[in-house]
C-alpha positions, 0 to 999 in steps of 0.5 A, spaced: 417 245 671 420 238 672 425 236 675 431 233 671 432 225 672 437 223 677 439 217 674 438 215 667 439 209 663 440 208 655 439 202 650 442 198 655 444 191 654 446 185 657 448 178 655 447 171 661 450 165 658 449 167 651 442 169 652 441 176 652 437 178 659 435 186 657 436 190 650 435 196 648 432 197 655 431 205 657 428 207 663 430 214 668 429 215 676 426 222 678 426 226 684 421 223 689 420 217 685 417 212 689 418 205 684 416 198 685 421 194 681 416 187 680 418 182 675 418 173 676 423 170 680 429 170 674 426 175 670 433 180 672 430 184 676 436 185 682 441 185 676 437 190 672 439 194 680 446 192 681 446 196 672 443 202 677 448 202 683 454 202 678 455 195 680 454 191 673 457 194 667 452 193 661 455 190 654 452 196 651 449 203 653 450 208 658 448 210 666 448 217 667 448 219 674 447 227 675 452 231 677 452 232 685 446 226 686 448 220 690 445 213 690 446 208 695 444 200 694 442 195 698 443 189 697 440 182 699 446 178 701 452 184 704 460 182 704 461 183 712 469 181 710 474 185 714 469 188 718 470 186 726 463 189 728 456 191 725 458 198 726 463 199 722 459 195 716 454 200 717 459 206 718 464 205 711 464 210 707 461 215 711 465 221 713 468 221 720 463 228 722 457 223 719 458 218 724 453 220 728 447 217 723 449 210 724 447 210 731 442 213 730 440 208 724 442 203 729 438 206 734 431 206 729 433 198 726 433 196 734 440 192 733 446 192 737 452 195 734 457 191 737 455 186 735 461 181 730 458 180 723 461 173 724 456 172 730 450 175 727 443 172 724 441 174 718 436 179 721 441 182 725 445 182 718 440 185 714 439 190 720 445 193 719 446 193 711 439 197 713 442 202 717 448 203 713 444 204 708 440 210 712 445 213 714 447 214 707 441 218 707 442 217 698 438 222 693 437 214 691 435 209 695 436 202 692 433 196 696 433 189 694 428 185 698 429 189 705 423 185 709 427 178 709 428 175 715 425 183 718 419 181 724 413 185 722 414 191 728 420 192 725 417 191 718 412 197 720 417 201 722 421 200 716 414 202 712 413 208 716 421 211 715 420 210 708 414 213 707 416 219 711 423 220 707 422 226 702 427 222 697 427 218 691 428 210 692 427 203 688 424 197 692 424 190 689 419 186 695 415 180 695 411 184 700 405 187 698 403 190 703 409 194 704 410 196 697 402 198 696 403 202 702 410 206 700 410 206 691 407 211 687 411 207 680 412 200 678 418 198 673 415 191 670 421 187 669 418 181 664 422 177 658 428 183 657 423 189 656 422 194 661 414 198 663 413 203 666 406 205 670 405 211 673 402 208 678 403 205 685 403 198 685 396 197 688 394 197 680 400 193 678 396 186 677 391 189 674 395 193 669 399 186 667 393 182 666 391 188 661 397 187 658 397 179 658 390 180 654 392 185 649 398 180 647 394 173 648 389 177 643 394 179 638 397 172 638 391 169 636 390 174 631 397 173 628 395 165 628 388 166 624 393 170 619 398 165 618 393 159 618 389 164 613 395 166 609 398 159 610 392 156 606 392 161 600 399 159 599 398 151 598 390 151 595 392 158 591 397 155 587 393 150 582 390 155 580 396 160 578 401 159 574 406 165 577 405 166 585 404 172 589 411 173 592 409 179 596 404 174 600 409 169 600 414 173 603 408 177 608 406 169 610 414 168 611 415 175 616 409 173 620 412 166 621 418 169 623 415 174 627 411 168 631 418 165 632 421 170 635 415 172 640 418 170 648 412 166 651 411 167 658 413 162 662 407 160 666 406 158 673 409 153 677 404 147 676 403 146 685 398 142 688 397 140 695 393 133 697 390 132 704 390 124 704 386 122 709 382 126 714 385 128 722 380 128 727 376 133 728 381 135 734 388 137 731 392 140 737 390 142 744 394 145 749 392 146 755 397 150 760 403 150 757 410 154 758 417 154 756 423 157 758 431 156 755 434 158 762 432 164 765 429 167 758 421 166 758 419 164 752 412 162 753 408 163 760 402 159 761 398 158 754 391 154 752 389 153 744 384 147 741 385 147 734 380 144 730 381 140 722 381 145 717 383 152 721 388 156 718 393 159 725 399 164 724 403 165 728 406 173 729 411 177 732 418 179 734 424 175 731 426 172 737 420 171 740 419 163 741 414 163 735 419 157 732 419 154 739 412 154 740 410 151 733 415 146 735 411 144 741 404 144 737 407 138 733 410 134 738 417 135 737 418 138 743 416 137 749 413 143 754 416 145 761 410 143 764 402 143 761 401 138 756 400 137 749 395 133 746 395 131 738 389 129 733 389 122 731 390 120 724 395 127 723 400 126 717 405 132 717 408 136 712 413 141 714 416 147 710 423 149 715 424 156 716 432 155 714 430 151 707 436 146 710 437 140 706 441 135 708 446 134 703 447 142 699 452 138 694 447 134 692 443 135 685 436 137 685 435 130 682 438 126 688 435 131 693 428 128 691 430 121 689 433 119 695 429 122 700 426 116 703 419 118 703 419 121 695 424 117 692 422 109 689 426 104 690 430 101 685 428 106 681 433 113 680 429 117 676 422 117 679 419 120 685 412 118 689 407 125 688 402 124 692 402 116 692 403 115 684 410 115 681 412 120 677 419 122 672 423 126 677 424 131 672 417 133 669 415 133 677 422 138 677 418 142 672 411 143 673 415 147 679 420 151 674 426 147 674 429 146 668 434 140 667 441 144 667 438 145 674 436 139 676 443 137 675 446 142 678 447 143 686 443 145 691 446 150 693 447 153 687 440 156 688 437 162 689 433 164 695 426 163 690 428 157 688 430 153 693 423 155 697 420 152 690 425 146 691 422 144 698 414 145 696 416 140 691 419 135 696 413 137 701 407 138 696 410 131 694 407 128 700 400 127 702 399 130 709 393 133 713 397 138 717 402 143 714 407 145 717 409 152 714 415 157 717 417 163 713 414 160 707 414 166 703 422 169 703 423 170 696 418 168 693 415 172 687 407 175 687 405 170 682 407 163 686 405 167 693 398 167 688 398 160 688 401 157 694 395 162 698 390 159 692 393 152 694 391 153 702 385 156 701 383 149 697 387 145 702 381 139 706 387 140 712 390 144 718 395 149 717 400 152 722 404 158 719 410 162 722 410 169 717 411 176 717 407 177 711 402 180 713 398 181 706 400 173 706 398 172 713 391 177 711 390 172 705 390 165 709 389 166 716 383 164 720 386 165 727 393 169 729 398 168 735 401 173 737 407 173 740 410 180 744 415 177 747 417 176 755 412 170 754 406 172 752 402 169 747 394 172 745 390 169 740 386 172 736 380 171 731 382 172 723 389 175 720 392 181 720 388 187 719 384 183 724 388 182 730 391 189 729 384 192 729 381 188 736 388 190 739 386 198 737 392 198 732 388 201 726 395 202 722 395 198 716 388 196 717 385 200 711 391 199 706 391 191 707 383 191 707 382 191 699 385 185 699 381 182 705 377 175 703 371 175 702 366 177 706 371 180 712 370 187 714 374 191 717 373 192 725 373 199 727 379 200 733 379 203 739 382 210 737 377 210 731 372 210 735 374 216 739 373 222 732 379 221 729 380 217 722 384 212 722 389 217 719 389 221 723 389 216 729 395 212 726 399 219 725 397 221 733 400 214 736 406 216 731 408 223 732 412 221 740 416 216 735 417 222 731 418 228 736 423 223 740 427 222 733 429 228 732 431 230 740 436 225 739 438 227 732 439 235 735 442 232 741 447 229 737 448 235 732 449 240 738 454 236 740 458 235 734 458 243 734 460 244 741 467 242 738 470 249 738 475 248 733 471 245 728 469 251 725 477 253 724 478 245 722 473 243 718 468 249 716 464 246 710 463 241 716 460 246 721 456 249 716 453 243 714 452 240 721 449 248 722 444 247 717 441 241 719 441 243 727 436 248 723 432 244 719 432 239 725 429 245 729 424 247 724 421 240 723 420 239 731 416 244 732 412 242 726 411 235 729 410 238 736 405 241 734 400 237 729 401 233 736 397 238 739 392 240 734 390 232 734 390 231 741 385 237 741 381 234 736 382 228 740 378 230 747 374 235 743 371 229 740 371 224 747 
């Protein structure tokens, strides 16, 4: 028998600015639910969330959450306000005798609890909203784009805590390889209407396209309609001295009805331009090193790049990929080696921290008046690509409307202020792209083009990501960066470095969307008889095993307090329970460990 919901949403409706962002919108989270909530850039998807944590009062409807059921949110920019260290962030709200969790959710997201938020990255900060959000362990996660500013190590580990979770959760992502790997339902979040696929995402994009067509078909059945009806009413009439007032009305009705349809808006009309050719050899290094005081950044490193490679650099956060990518182009120098740069090289570089110069200034002033875009004597055009081009049809081709384009800079979102710097570099004609964290907040369908837009691209790409499906989709050879200096080349994206390392998690999930042509490799632990399941569950289990050691230590030592049992009982029977079920779990673990180790030297 199916459980009952554990949140429930009813007839739902909000207004923005006097243009109503959902109406009547229904929808209910079950236990175990796993949901991809997908949707363009603006379409309502965060607020559509915030309605579910409770944290934005609808106009009208109702949100019912089942008595004894918890729901926790995760949002994309947390309040750290009157919180001295990240520890307390993440321990708010938890009762005293649950402490315990946080450092163990501090321990999983690899940060430094003692840390004060004022002096936190925005990895660092993230991190702990994540933590916090862990060691409230809900009935119901609800996460809003937890990959930004993540590295891919802990991206994977993210990944495999949330799979592993039996409890339901919502996620909003830009990752496709994350989502695909985690979701088993999509909420699709499109002109105010919300669907439901009981399915993961891996068949979101298949589905929409399905019903773009349907929509696309019935419009143009509708306008023969009224084209047809439209005809009768104006070369009818001669011929009849009264009208057929039920067709007029049906021809009005349908007219009304073509009026009221939300058309979708289309993509951002980008376009790249590589100029003139580069030489043939765009970067070579030869030996180079770095250090920033006693921390070694990069130990001796050779690379030739060649016009027209596609290079990503991967790795920890921290690890020098930025620094590096900085020496490849000339903006810094090495501590010894040497740099040698291509001739004719035109660079275009897409900064990481989408630092404007002014953030007052409007969106119109930051494309003017910069001194390689804006023409002069002329305060409403902007040079594209050689040509002149009105500021605002440029601004629009990139989904800005002119409200915004009045507006500030830093009035934008973290989608739309990525689109603001591809429209100042995409502005330019370059023939070496340079691209750090280019996918952060970007939605699916721009992320579709901007790789459509490099695969067509005549020049040299250098990109810094941690999207690996991103990184998969364009990448010709990968960097990767482990830290203490090391840096390895290795031919291909993602999926290719993982496999040539004998890393085969994520291999089989992120290959059906592999380029063309471009097989998967079998890795080392593959080819010792497990299957790739199989192998990625043995090189996880000692993780595992070793996780639940540190939570049955924690528990034991909770309960060693003799008077917790007098003081608190509720407290002492629930810690007991989860010592027991913590027990049960380790032993379960510990041996599937041995029965895939058996198999293991059965087959070697």
């Amino acid at each position: 028998m199916a459980q009952p919901p554990i949140l429930t949403l009813t007839d739902i409706a909000l207004t923005f600015g006097g243009n109503p962002l959902f109406e009547s919108l229904s929808l209910a989270i079950h236990p175990g639910d796993r949901v991809a909530l997908v949707g363009r850039n603006g379409s309502g998807k965060s607020t559509l969330m915030k309605i579910m944590a409770g944290l934005v009062e609808p106009d009208g409807g109702d949100r019912f959450l089942r008595p004894g059921q918890s729901v926790a949110y995760m949002e994309q920019d947390p309040d750290f306000a009157g919180f001295a260290t990240l520890w307390d962030y993440a321990a708010s709200g938890l009762d005293p005798a649950e402490t315990y969790k946080v450092d163990i959710a501090l321990e999983g997201v690899a940060l430094d609890g003692g840390l004060s938020p004022d002096a936190a990255s925005g990895g660092e900060r993230r991190r702990a909203a994540l933590a916090k959000l862990i060691a409230e362990d809900p009935d119901l996660m609800l996460i809003d784009e937890p990959t930004n500013h993540l590295d891919i190590q802990l991206i994977d580990w993210l990944e495999q805590h949330l799979a592993e979770r039996r409890k339901a959760f919502v996620l909003i992502s830009h990752d496709r390889a994350f989502l695909r790997n985690l979701t088993k339902q999509c909420l699709w979040v499109d002109r105010g209407v919300v669907r439901r696929l009981d399915r993961g995402f891996a068949a979101f994009e298949d589905w929409r396209d399905k019903i773009f067509d349907e929509e696309d078909q019935e419009r143009h059945k509708l306008n023969r309609l009224i084209k047809a009806e439209s005809r009768w009413a104006v070369e009818g009439i001669s011929g009849r001295r009264k009208r057929n007032m039920g067709r007029v009305r049906r021809l009005q009705d349908m007219r009304e009805d073509r009026a009221n349809q939300i058309q979708r808006s289309g993509p951002a009309r980008m376009a790249l331009s590589s100029g003139g050719k580069s030489g043939k050899l765009v970067v070579e290094a030869e030996g180079i090193e770095k250090r920033f005081g006693d921390q070694v950044v990069l130990k001796p490193f050779d690379l030739r790049i060649q016009r027209g490679e596609r290079v990503a650099l991967i790795g920890p956060n921290g690890a020098g990929k930025t620094t590096l990518l900085n020496m490849l182009t000339g903006q810094i120098k090495p501590d010894a080696g040497q740099i040698r740069l291509g001739t004719n090289l035109e660079l275009a570089v897409f900064d990481q921290n989408r630092v404007l110069a002014d953030e007052t200034c409007s969106l119109w002033d930051a494309m003017t008046l910069d001194p390689g875009l804006g023409v002069s004597g002329r305060s409403d055009q902007v040079m594209v690509r050689g040509q002149p081009r009105h500021v605002m049809g440029y601004l629009k081709d990139f989904l800005f409307t002119e409200g915004q384009a009045r507006g500030p800079v830093s009035a934008l979102s973290g989608g739309e202020r990525a689109r603001l710097l591809l429209a100042r570099i995409m502005a330019r004609e370059s023939n070496l792209l340079v691209l750090d964290e280019p996918t952060n907040d970007l939605d699916v369908e721009t992320l579709d083009l901007l790789q459509e837009l490099l695969d067509d691209y005549d020049g040299t790409v250098l990109l810094v990501s941690h999207d690996r499906d991103f990184i998969d989709r364009v990448a010709t050879t990968t960097i990767a960066m482990e830290g203490r200096g090391s840096a390895v080349v290795y031919a291909g994206g993602y999926s290719d470095y993982k496999a040539q390392r004998g890393d085969t998690a994520d291999v089989t999930e992120v290959a059906a969307t592999r380029k063309k042509g471009a097989a998967p490799k079998a890795g080392k632990k593959a080819a010792e008889g497990l299957s790739f399941t199989q192998s990625h569950r043995l090189e996880a289990l000692p993780g595992v095993i070793e996780k639940l050691e540190t939570e049955i230590a924690k528990l034991e030592e909770f309960l060693a307090d003799p008077e917790l049992f007098n003081s608190a009982p509720a407290k002492f029977a629930k810690a007991s329970e989860a010592l027991v079920e913590r027990h049960t779990t380790l032993a379960e673990a510990e041996e599937e460990w041995m029965e895939l180790e058996a198999l293991k030297e059965k087959a070697g």
